[in-house]
N, C-alpha and C positions, 0 to 999 in steps of 0.2 A: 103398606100394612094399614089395612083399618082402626085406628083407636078405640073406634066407640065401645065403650065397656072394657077393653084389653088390660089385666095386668100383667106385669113382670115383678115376681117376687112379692107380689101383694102390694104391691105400689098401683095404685088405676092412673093409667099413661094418659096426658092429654094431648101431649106430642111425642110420638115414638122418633129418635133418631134425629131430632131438632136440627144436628148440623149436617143430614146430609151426609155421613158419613158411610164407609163398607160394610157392613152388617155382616156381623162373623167374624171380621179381621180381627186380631189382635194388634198389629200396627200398623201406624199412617199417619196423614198428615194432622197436625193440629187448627181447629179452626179459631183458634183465636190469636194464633201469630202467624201459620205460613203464611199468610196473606203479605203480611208485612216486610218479609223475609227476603233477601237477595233473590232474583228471577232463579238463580241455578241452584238454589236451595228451598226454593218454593213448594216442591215435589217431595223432598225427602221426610222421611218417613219417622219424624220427632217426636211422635206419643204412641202412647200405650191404651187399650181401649178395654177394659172390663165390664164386658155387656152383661154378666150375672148380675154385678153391684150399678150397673148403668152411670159408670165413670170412668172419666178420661182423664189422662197424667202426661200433660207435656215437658219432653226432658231439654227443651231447649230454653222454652219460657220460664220451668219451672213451676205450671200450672194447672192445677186439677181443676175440671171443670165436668158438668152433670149431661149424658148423651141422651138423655130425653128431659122432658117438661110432664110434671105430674099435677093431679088437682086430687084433692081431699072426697074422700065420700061424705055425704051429706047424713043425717039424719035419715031421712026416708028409705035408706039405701040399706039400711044396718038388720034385715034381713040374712040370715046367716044360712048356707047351705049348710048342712051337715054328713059329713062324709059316711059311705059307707065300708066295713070290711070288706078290703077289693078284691076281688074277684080274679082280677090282672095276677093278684101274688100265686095261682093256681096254675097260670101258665108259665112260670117260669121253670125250665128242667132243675134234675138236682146238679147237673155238673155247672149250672151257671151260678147257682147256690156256691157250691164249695169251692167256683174260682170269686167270688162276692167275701166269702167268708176269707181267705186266702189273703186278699189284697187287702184287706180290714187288718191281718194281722202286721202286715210291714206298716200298715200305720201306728203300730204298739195297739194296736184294739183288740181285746179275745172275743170270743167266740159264747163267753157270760155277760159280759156288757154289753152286746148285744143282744140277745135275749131279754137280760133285764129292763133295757129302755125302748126295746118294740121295736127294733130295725127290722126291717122289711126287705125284698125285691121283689118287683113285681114289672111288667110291662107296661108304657102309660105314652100317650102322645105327648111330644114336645115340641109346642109352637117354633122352638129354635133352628130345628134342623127339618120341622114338616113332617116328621115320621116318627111311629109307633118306634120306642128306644125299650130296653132292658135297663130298666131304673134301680136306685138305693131308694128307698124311700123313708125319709125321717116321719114317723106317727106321732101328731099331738096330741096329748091328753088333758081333758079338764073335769076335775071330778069324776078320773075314770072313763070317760066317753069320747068320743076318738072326736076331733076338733076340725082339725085338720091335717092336710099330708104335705111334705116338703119332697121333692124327686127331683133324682141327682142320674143326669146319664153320663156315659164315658168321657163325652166331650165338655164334665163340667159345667154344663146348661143346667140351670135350677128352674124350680118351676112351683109353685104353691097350690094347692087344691081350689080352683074355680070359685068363688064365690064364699066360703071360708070363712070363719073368723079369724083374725089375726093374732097368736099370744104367744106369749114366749114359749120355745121348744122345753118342756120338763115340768114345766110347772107346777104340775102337782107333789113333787117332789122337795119342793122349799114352804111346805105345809107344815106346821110346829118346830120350824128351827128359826132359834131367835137371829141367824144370819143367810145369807145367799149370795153366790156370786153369779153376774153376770158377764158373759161373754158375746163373742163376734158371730160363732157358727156352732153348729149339732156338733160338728168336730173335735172341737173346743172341751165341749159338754160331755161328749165319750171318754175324752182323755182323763178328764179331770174324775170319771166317774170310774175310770180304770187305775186313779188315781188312790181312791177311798173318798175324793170328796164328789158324795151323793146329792150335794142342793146345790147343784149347779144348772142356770136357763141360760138361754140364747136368744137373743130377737133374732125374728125369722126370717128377715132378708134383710138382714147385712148391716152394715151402715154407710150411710152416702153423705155427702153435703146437706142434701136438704135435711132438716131436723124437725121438719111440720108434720111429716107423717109417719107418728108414732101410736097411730092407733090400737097398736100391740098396748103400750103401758097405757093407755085411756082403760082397754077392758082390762086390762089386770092389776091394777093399782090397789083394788085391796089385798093384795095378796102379799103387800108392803109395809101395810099399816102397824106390824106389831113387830118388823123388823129392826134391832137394835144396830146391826151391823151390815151393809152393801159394798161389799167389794166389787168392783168393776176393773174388767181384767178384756181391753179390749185393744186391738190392734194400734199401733204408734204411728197413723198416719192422716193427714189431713180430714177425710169420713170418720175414721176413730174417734180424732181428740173431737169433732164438733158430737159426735155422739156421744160422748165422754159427759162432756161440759151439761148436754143438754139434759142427760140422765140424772147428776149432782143438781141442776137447776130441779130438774121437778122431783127429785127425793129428798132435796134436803143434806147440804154439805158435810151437815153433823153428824149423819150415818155415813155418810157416802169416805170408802176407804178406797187404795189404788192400787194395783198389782200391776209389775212389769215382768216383764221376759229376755231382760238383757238385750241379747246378742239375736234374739229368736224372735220371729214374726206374730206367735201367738201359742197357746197352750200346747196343741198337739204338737207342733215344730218343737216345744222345751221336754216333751215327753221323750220325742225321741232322740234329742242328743245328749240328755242328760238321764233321766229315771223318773219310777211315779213317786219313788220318795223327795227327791228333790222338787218335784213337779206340787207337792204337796208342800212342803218347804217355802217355798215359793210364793206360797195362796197365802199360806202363817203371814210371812213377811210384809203384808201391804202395808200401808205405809195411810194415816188419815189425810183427806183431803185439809191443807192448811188454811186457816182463816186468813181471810184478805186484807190485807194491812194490819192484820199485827202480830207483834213478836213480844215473845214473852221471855224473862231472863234466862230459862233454860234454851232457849233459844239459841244464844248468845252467848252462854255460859263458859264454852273455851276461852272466847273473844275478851272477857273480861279479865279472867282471870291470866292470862296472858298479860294482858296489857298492866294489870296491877305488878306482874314478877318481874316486865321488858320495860317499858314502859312502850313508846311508838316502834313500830315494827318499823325496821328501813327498808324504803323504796328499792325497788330492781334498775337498775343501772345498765348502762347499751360497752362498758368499756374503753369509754373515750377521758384520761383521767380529769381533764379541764372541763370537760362538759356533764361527769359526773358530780362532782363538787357541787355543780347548783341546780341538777334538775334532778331527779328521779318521780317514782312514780309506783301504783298497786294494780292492780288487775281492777277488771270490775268497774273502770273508769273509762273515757274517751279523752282523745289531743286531738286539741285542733291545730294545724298549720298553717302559715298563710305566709305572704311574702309577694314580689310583684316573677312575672313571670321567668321562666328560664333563670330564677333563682336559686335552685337548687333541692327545694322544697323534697320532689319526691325521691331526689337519690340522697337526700338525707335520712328521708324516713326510710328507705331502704338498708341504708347502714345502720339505723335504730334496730330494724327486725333481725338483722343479719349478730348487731353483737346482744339482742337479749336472745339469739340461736343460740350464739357461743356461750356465753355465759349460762344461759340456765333450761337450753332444751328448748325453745319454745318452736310450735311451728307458726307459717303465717299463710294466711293467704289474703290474695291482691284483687282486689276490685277496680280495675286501672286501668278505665277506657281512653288515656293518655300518654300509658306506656304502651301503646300497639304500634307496632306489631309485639307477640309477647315472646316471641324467641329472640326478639333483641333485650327484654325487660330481664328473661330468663339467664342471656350472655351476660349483663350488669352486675346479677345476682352472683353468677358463678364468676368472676372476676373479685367482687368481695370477700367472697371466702376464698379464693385460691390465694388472692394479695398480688395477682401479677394480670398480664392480657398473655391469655391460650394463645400458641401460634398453630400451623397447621400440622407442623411435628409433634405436638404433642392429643391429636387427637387419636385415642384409642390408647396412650398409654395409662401406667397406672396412674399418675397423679391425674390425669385427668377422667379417669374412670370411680375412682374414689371424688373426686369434686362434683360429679355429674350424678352420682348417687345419692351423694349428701343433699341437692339442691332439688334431685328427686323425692327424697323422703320425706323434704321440710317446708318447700316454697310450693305453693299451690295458685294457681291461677283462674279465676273464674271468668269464662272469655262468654259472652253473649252479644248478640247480635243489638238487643234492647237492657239495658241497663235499668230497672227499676229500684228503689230502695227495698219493697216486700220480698223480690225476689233472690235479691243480694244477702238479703237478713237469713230467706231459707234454704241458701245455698251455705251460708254462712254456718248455721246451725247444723246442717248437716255433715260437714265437713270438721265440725268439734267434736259428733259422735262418732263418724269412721277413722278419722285422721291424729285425731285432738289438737287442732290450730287453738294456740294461745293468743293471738296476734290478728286484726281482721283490719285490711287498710282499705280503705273505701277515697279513689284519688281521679279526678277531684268529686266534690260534695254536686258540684253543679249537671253534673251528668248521670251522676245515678238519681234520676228523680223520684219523690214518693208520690205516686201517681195517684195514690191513695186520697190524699188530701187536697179538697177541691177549693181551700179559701183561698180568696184572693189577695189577703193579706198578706204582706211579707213576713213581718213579726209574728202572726200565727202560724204560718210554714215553716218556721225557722222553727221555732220552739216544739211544733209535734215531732217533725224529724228528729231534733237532738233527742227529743224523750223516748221515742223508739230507738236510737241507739243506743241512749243511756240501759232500756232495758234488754237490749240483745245483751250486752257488755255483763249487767249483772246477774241474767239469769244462766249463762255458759261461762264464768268467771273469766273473760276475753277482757284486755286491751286492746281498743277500737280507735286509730289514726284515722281522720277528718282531713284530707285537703283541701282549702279553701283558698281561692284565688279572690282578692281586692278588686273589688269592682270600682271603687273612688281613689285613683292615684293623683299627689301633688305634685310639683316640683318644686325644687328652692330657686332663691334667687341665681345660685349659682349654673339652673339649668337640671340638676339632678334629681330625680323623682325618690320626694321624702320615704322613709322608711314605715310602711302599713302597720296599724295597727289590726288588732280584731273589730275594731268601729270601722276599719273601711269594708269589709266584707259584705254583703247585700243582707239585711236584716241585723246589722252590728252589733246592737245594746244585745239581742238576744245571744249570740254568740257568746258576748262575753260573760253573761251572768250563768247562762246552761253547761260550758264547757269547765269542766274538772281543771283542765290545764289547756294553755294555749302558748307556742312555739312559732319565733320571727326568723325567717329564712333568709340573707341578704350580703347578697354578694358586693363586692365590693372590686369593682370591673381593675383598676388603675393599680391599688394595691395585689390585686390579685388573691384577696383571703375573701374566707364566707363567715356571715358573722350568724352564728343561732342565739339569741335571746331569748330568756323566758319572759314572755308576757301576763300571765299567768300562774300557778301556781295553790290548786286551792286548798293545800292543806301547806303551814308552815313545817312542816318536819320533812317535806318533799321536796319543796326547793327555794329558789328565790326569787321575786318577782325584779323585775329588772335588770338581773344577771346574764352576764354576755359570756361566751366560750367561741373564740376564732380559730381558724382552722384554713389550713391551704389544703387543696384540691391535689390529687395523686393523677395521674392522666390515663397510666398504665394499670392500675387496680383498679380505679374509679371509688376510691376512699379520701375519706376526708381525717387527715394529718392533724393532732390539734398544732396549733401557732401559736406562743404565747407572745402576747403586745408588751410593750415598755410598760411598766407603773409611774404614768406624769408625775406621779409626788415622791416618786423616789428622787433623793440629790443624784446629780450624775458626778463621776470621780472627781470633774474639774469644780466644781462648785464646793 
């Protein structure tokens, strides 16, 4: 394909198809990991490709990434064609009309809202398929005068009128209302207009990653200026929220309101599983965009008043009664564990998630390029909550059909081939909205890397890391386990390697001062007990720093028994 001058969707391409990719496919390889990928998974077929929005979404990496390179028009360039009433809409028969009008209606669209906002069909070449198609054509108007044309063929190829100005779809239509919302597509815009709400625009191709070329709100920006209220009501995913972010950057937080759709991908999708009154409902309900760093007492205001009638809320506890006594803990925080190897560490934290299951519902999932293979991580799992080891009579029965569904609904596993911390975080997050994991164990810390962060500093890596888990943990109200393996071990005189603190772990002081709570793993080979200590502990009503809880090890469950030790200053009978 030649570039020179070509757009898609009103974007001027400077590189059409940058990675080399099928042109038309919807899926295939990704190019920013199969490369990377085991020779016999090199080929498979791991992303999704959306050539209308000219974006790619791999489901391996967990990576969106843009199928072409664009450049900005210039100045010189801002010569606008002006479209004519087309001619094309003359050749379309009436029966392709009334199957047009038809299939508008299973979208919840009538047969008046179209009319009202100038939907068209007409016939128009599309770059995409080479051939003259039987188009939808969305008509834009600016002061009345036809701007430009959006054209939609069967196969979902979009296409903008040639040379064009670029402005939001409706826009004459949010002319004397002191508000407007903006949405993703004309789609969006019908819905909401089949809704009752008439001030509704659309940017006109989409949103992508890049967020430079928004030449649409460059020419339309006065059409803002006297707006009190921006609702932005636009799709919940990577191209949304940066067009989200970048629309509240250039209008202004203080206007700028936010509307979701739950369960639903965008307006017209809430139209139709639910109604236009609710669809309406919906728009009411936005919610202001919040000021950045602060909170104001109504804020907070349960939180207070709570804590003045309770006084400290008590920590959530795992069920172990020696080891509840001195540790607990709240959501919205992170633990780190550490301990020297084949300590115990992660089938401790295992039985953490397994009894804040039992006790209070939670589910978890594992980041735990440590426990692979994960149908043996998975066997541990369901050996904890059965309390015994499966044999092979009892597979397919009921006790084991009820154990394998519990460990189905609750334990979740995110198994990738590359381990990053960004993509853990959004595997993470996505897995709170379908799932609702309470629990996020990232094991160990050293393998999931934040690849993100290019210092070479230890103490600055340490410290960005914790801070972006600190904020996954509080923005999805999650409990976030840390395992950390000691990179500095001693021994004693006696030959035994001393028992690690958080200062042995690689970047140490930073550990200890960033982590809410930190947890000592440490078996103790001769006696045969595992000893958990809190090393840590950063609120005093949650536990106690120095606090030991012992435990022997079950072989058959793969739990840990507490053990309670002698009290040295107790008299003994003889004494």
């Amino acid at each position: 394909m030649n570039v020179e001058d070509k757009e898609i969707n009103g974007f001027l391409i400077d590189q059409f198809n940058q990675h080399g990719l099928d042109v038309g496919k919807t899926q295939g390889t990704c190019p920013l990991c199969s490369s990377t990928r085991k020779p016999e998974n090199r080929k498979k077929k791991c992303a999704s490709y959306d050539w209308e929005r000219g974006i790619g979404t791999c489901h391996n990496c967990d990576t969106p990434f843009q199928l072409h390179t664009y450049k900005r028009k210039g100045k010189a360039e801002r010569e606008y064609v002006i479209p004519t009433e087309l001619e094309s809409q003359k050749t379309i028969n009436r029966s392709t009309k009334e199957k047009t009008i038809q299939w508008f209606k299973t979208r919840g669209i009538s047969k008046q809202t179209l009319d009202e906002l100038k939907v068209s069909v007409g016939k128009e070449y599309m770059p995409q398929t080479n051939n003259t198609e039987n188009t939808i054509q969305f008509n834009y108007y600016v002061g009345g005068q036809l701007t430009n044309i959006k054209y939609r063929d069967a196969r979902k190829n979009f296409k903008l009128y040639k040379g064009a100005e670029k402005v939001f779809y409706n826009i004459d239509n949010i002319v004397g209302h002191e508000d407007c919302i903006i949405v993703e597509g004309e789609m969006d815009v019908l819905a909401l207009h089949e809704a009752g709400v008439t001030n509704a625009i659309s940017v006109p191709n989409g949103a992508t990653l890049n967020t430079n070329n928004l030449d649409y709100l460059d020419n339309c920006i006065d059409y803002f200026e006297d707006k009190k209220k921006i609702i932005i009501a636009v799709d919940n995913d990577p191209p949304g929220v940066a067009l989200q972010q970048e629309l509240i950057r250039r209008l202004g937080a203080e206007v700028c309101f936010i509307a979701t759709f739950d369960d639903c991908k965008d307006a017209n999708e809430y139209l139709l599983k639910y109604s236009a009154k609710e669809l309406m409902s919906r728009i009411k309900q936005a919610h202001p965009v919040p000021l950045e760093n602060v909170t104001t007492f109504r804020d907070i205001e349960d939180e207070v008043t709570d804590f003045v009638r309770n006084g400290f809320k008590r920590g959530f506890t795992v069920g172990l009664h020696n080891f509840d006594k001195i540790f607990s803990t709240y959501t919205k925080q992170f633990i780190t564990v550490t301990g020297i190897p084949s300590s115990g560490k992660s089938d401790f934290v295992d039985q953490m998630c397994v009894g804040y299951n039992k006790e209070y519902g939670w589910k978890t999932a594992f980041a735990s390029p440590e426990n692979a293979p994960t149908y043996l991580h998975a066997h541990k799992l369901m050996r904890k909550v059965w309390g015994d080891m499966p044999n092979k009579g009892d597979i397919g029965g009921n006790k084991w059909n009820q154990v394998a569904q519990h460990v189905n609904d609750n334990f979740f596993f995110i198994d990738m081939e590359r381990y990053t911390l960004e993509s853990v975080l959004r595997k993470g997050a996505e897995l709170v909205k379908r799932k609702g994991i309470k629990c996020l164990v990232i094991d160990p810390y050293n393998k999931v890397r934040d690849v993100d962060c290019t210092t070479e500093d230890v103490n600055k890596y340490t410290m960005e890391y914790l801070t972006k888990i600190e904020t996954f943990a509080k923005k999805y109200d999650v409990l976030v386990f840390i395992v950390a393996h000691p990179t500095k071990m001693y021994k004693t005189q006696e030959g035994k390697i001393e028992e690690p603190t958080m200062y042995n772990i690689k970047g140490g002081g930073e550990w200890y001062d960033a982590s809410y709570h930190g947890l000592l793993v440490h078996r103790d080979y001769e006696a045969k007990t595992t000893k958990v200590k809190v090393l840590k502990c950063k609120f005093q009503n949650l536990g106690e720093n120095g606090a030991e809880a012992h435990f022997t090890w079950e072989p058959r469950s793969g739990c840990f028994v507490p053990h309670e030790m002698p009290d040295l200053d107790d008299k003994m009978p003889w004494d």
